[in-house]
C-alpha positions in Angstrom: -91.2 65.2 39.7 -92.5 61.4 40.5 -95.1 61.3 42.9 -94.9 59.0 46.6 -97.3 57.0 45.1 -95.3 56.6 41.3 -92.6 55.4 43.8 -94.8 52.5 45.1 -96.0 51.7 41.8 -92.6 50.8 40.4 -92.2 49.1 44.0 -95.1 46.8 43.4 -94.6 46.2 39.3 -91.0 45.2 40.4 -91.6 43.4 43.3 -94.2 41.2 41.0 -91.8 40.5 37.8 -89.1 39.4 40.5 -92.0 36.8 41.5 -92.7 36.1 37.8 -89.5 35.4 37.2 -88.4 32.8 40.1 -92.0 31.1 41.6 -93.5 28.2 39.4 -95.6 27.6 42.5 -93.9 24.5 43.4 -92.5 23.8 47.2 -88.9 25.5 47.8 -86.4 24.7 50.2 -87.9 27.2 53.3 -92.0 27.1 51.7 -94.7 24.4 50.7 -96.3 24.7 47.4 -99.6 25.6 49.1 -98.1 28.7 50.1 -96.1 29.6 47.1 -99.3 29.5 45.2 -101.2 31.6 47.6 -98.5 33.9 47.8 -98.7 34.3 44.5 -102.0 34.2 43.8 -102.1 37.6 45.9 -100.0 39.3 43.9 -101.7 38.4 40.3 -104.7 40.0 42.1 -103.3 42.6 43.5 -100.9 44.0 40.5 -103.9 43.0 38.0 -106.5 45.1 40.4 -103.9 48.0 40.4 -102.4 48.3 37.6 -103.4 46.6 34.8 -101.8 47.9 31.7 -98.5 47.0 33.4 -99.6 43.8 35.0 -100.3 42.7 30.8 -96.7 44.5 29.8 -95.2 42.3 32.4 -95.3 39.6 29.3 -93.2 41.1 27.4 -90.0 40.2 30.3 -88.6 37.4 31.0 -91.5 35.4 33.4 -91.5 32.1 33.5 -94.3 29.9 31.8 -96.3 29.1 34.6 -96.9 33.1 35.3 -97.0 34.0 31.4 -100.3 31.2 31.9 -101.5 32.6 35.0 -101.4 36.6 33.3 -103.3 35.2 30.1 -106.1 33.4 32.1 -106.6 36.4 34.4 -106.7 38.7 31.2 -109.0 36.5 29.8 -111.2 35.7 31.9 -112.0 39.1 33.8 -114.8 40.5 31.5 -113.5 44.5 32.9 -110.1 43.7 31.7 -110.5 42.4 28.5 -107.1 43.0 26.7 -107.6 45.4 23.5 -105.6 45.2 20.1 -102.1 45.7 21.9 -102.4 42.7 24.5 -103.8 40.4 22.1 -100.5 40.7 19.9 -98.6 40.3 23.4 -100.8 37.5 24.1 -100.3 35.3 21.0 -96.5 36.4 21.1 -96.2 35.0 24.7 -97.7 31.8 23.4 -95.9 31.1 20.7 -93.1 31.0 22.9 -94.2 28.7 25.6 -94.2 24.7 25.4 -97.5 23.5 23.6 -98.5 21.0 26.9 -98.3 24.8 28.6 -100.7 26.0 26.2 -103.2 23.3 26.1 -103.4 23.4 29.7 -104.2 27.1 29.7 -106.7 26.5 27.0 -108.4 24.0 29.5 -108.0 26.0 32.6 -109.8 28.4 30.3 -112.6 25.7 29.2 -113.8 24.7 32.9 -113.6 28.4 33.8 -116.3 28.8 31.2 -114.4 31.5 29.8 -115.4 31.8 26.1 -115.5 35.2 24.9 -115.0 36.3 21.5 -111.1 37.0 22.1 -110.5 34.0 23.9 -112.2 32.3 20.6 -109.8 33.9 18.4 -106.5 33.8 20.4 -107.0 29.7 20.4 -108.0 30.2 16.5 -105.0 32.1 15.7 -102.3 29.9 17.3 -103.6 26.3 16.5 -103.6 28.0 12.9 -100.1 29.0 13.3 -98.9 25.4 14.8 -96.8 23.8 12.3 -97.9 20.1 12.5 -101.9 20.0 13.6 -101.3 16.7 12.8 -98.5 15.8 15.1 -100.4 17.6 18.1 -103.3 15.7 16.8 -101.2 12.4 17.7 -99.6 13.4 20.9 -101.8 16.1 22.8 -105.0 14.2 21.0 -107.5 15.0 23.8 -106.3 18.5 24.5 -106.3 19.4 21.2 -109.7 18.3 20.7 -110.8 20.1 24.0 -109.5 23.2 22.5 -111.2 23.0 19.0 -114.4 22.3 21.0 -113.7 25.3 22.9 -113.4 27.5 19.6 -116.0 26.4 17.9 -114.0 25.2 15.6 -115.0 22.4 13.2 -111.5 21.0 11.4 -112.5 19.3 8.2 -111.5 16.1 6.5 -108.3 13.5 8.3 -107.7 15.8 11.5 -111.5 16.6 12.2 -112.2 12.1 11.6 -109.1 11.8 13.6 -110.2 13.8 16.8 -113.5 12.7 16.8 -113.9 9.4 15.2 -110.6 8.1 14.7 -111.1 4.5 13.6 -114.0 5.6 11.1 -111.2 6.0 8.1 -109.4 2.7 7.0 -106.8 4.6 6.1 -105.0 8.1 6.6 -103.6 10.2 4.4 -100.8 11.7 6.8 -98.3 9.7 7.8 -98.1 10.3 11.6 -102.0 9.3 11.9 -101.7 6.7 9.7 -98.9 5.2 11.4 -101.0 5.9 15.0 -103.8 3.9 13.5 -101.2 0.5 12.5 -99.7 0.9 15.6 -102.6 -0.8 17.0 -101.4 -3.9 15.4 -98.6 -3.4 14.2 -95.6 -2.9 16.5 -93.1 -1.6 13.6 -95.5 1.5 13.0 -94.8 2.8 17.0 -91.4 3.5 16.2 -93.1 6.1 13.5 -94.6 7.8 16.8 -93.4 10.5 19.1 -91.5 8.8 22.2 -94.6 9.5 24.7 -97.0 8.1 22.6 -95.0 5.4 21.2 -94.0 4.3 24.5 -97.2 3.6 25.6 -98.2 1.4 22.1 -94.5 -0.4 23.3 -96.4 -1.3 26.9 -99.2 -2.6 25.1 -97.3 -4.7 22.8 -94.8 -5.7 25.6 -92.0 -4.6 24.4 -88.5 -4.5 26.4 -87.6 -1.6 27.7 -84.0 -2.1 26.0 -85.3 -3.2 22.8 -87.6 0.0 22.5 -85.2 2.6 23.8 -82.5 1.5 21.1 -85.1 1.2 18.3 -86.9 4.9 19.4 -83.9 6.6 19.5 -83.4 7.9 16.1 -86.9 10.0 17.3 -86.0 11.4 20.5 -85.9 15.4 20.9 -83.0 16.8 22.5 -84.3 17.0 25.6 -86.0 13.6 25.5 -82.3 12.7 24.8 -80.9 14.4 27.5 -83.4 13.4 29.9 -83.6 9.6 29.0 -79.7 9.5 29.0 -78.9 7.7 32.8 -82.0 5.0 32.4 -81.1 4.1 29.2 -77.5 3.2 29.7 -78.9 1.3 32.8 -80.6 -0.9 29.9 -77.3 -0.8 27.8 -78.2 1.3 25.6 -76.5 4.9 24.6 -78.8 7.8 23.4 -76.2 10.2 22.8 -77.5 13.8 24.0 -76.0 17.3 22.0 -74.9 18.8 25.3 -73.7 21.7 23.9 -77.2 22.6 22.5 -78.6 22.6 25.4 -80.4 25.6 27.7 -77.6 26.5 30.3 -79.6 26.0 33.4 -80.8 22.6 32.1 -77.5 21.4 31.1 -76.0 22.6 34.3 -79.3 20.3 36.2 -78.1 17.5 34.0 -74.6 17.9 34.9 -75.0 18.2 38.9 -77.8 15.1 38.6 -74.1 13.2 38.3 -72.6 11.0 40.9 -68.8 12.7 41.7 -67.4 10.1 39.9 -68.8 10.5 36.8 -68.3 14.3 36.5 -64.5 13.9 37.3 -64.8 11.1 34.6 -66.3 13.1 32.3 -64.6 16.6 32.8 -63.5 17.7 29.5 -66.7 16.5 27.6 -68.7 18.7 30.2 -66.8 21.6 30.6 -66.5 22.1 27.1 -70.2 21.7 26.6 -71.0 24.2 29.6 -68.6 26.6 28.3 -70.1 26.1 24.5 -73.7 27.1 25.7 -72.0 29.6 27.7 -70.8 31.3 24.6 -74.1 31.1 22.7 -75.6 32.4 25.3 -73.6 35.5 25.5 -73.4 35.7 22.0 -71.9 39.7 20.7 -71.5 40.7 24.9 -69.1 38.2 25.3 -65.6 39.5 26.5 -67.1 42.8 27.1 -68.5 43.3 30.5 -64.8 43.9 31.9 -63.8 42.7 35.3 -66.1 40.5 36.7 -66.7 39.3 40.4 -69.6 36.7 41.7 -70.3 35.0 44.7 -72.3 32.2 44.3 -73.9 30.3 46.9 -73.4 26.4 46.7 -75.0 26.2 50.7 -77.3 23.2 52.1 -80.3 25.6 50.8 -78.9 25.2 47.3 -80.4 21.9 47.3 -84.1 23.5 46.4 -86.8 21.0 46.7 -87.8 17.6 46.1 -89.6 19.0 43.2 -87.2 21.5 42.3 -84.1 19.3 42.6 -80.8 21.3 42.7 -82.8 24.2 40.9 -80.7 26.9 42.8 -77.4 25.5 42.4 -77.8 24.9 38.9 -78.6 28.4 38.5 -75.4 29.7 40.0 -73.3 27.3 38.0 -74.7 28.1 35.3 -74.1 32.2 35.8 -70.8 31.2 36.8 -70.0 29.9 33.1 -72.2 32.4 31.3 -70.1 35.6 33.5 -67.0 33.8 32.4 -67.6 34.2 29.2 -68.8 38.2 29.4 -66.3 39.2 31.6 -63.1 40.2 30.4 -61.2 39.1 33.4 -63.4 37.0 36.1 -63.4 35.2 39.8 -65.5 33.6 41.0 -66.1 32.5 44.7 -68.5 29.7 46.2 -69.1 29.8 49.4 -67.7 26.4 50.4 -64.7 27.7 49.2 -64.5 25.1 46.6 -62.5 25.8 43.5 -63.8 23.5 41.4 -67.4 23.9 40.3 -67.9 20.8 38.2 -67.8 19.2 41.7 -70.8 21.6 43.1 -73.2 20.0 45.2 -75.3 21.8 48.1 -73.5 21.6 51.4 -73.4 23.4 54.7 -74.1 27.2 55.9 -74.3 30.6 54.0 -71.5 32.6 54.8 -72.4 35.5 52.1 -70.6 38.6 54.3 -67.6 36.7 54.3 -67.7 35.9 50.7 -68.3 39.3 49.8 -65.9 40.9 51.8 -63.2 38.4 49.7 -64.8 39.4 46.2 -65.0 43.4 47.2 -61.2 43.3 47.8 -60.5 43.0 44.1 -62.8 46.0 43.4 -64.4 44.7 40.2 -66.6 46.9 37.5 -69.4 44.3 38.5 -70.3 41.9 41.6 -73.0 39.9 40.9 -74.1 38.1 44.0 -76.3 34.3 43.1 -78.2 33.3 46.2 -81.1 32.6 47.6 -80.8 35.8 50.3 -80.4 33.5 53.6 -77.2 35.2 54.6 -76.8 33.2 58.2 -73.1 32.9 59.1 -73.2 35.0 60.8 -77.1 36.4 60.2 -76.9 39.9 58.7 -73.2 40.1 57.9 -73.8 40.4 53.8 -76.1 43.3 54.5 -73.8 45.1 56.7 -71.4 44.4 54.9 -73.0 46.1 51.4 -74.1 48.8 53.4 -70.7 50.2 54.7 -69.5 49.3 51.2 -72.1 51.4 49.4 -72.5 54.4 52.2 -68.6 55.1 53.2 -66.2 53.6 50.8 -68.3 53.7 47.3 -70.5 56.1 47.8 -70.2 56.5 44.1 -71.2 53.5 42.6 -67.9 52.6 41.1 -68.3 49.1 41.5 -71.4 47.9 40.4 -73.0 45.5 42.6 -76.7 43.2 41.7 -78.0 40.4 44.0 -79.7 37.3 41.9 -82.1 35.6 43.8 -83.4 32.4 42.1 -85.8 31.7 44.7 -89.1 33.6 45.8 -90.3 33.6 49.3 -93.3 33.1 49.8 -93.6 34.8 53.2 -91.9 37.9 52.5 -93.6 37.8 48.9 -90.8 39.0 47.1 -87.6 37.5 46.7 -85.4 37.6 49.5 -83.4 41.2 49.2 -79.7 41.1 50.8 -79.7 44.9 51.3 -82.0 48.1 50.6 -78.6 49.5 48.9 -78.2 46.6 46.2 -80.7 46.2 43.9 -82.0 42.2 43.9 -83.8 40.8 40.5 -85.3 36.8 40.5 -83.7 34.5 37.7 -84.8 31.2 36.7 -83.0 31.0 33.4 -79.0 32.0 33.3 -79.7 33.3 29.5 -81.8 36.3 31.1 -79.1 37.6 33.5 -77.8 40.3 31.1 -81.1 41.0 30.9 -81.8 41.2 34.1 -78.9 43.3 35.5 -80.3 45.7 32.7 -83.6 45.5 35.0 -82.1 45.6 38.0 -81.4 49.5 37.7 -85.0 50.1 38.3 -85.0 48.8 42.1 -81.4 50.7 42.4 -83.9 54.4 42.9 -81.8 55.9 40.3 -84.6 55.5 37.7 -88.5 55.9 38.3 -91.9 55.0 37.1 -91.7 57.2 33.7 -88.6 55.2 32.8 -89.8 51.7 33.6 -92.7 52.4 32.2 -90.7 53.1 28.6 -89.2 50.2 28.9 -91.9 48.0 29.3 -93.3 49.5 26.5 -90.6 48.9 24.6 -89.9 45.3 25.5 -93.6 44.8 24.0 -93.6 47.0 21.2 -90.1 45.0 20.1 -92.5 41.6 20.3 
């Protein structure tokens, strides 16, 4: 029998993944980064203060970086909660799968903290050890990578430790990517040896075009850097053709709704097929099996995002709308501008969710899964109403499965933005955790309790 107060505790470990999941910190359409960070800032403390075994389990689920960072340097740094044998292998797994600049900037954060104890020492050890160019971080993050060896006590020997700290003492280097770091000084065929970020700085020195270096860097670029580079460099003439398909669906979906109308309608078949690729690979052995699929996915003027976060929402519910596409046996999917095309997508007008839901209840799917940022307000209220009767007098028994995405966290509430106490609402920032999440979303549902989310936690970290 679970406890009032095992109730609130798988409340408040909930409540704070949701957070993890969707806040980077940055300003959102309705809150100012100033109080996104405090926002969550409070709940770090208050989860960590609480209940920290679960605040450190929390890595093992799908947070976003910026959290995984913020859970490391409170771990870390807080002498009382020093994380044993068990963390530690969370830790470094966390880290390994987070961007290096993410990583550096923890290990700063951690360096003007002053935190430096033994574990700290090690964890920075153990992952610059397990990096697999030292020298190619040595070349692009040179100056966070030296901070961090600093940090460590470290003391690299031979090109890498002359390189860091006295790079111009060798006349020549033994590696190629320093080597070709130290002729790029003069000469201006070596840059094109370089990383893009650091060659395109020796390319400003040497004043090279902006055309003439984008063509000639090319063969170099990541996929991202690809992807990313693609509209200014055909504004200089030049292609830098991007694997779409490859890409993360949320980013490819960013990428596709940073087009003008125009060009999408131009492009169709190229796109769709690359969204619907990724789609697939995302879904991977679940594809075709979820059955009959509804969602409702919310393309309103909120969509938008930020400044910062540009059409971060609505790329989210695009891309779910592809991704349930390909696990549903049959699916629908309804926007709430009515519009059936959503290569065309763009953030416009109010948020009719009641209405919406209403059309995709009708159908009575195995599975409505609801994409929104939870500011149901044409009319206000009508989507929770609406799932209330739905749930309480005509499904009382769950037939139709029903799970509210929310890719946005509000600060105010701090939580995401819930549509209705009967329908469990899990954050999402990245469409390849939504099977995942719905998998999570059971917890906030009441049908299971602390014991069981507990287990799973566990489990999620002792499979890491």
């Amino acid at each position: 029998m679970e406890t009032y107060a095992d109730l609130i505790e798988c409340e408040d470990v909930l409540l704070f993944a949701n957070a993890a999941i969707t806040s980077t910190g940055q300003r959102e359409f309705h809150s100012a980064a100033g109080e996104q960070r405090l926002s969550l800032a409070f709940l770090h403390d208050y989860i960590h203060g609480n209940y920290p075994d679960l605040y450190a389990a929390t890595l093992a689920l799908d947070i976003n970086d910026h959290n995984a960072a913020l859970i490391i340097a409170n771990l870390l740094k807080r002498g009382a909660g020093l994380p044993g044998a068990g963390d530690a292998r969370l830790i470094a797994w966390r880290l390994a799968r987070m961007s290096p600049p993410r990583v550096y900037r923890l290990f700063q954060e951690l360096r003007r903290a002053g935190v430096n104890n033994r574990r700290t020492r090690a964890i920075i050890r153990d992952w610059l050890a397990a990096r697999p160019d030292l020298a190619f971080d040595a070349v692009k993050y040179r100056s966070a990578l030296k901070s961090a060896v600093r940090h460590a006590h470290l003391r690299p020997e031979g090109e890498l430790g002359d390189f860091l700290f006295a790079p111009f003492r060798r006349a020549r280097y033994e590696a190629p990517l320093l080597e070709a770091w130290r002729r790029a000084h003069y000469d201006k065929n070596a840059l094109y040896e370089l990383p893009y970020t650091v060659a395109e700085g020796f390319a400003a020195r040497h004043g090279i075009s902006r055309a003439v270096f984008l063509e000639r860097v090319a063969p170099r670029l990541t996929k991202l850097e690809r992807l990313r580079l693609t509209g200014a460099a055909e504004r200089d003439g030049v292609r830098t053709e991007a694997d779409l398909a490859a890409m993360p669906l949320v980013r490819l979906a960013s990428y596709v709704l940073s087009l003008a109308p125009d060009v999408r309608a131009r492009r169709r078949a190229e796109l769709v097929a690359a969204l619907r690729a990724a789609a697939a690979r995302a879904a991977g052995a679940r594809a075709g099996t979820w059955g009959d699929v509804a969602a409702v996915l919310d393309d309103s003027f909120s969509s938008f995002g930020s400044p910062v976060k540009r059409r971060r929402p609505l790329a989210v519910a695009l891309a779910c709308h592809y991704l349930l596409r390909a696990l549903a046996g049959s699916y629908r999917g309804l926007w709430l501008s009515g519009r059936s095309d959503p290569l065309q997508a763009r953030p416009t007008g109010p948020t009719p969710l009641g209405r919406r839901i209403i059309d995709a209840l009708e159908g009575r799917p195995s599975l409505l899964v609801i994409v929104s940022d939870g500011w149901d307000n044409a009319p206000p209220g009508l989507a929770g109403e609406v799932l209330r009767v739905w749930r309480r007098k005509l499904d009382p028994a769950g037939e139709v499965g029903i799970v509210h995405l929310n890719p946005v966290y509000d600060a105010e509430q701090i939580e995401v933005r819930r549509l209705a106490t009967v329908v469990p609402t899990a954050g999402i920032r990245d469409a390849e955790d939504l099977p995942a999440l719905v998998e999570l979303a059971r917890f906030a549902e009441g049908r299971t309790g602390l014991a069981e989310l507990r287990a799973y936690l566990e489990d999620r970290a002792a499979r890491r």
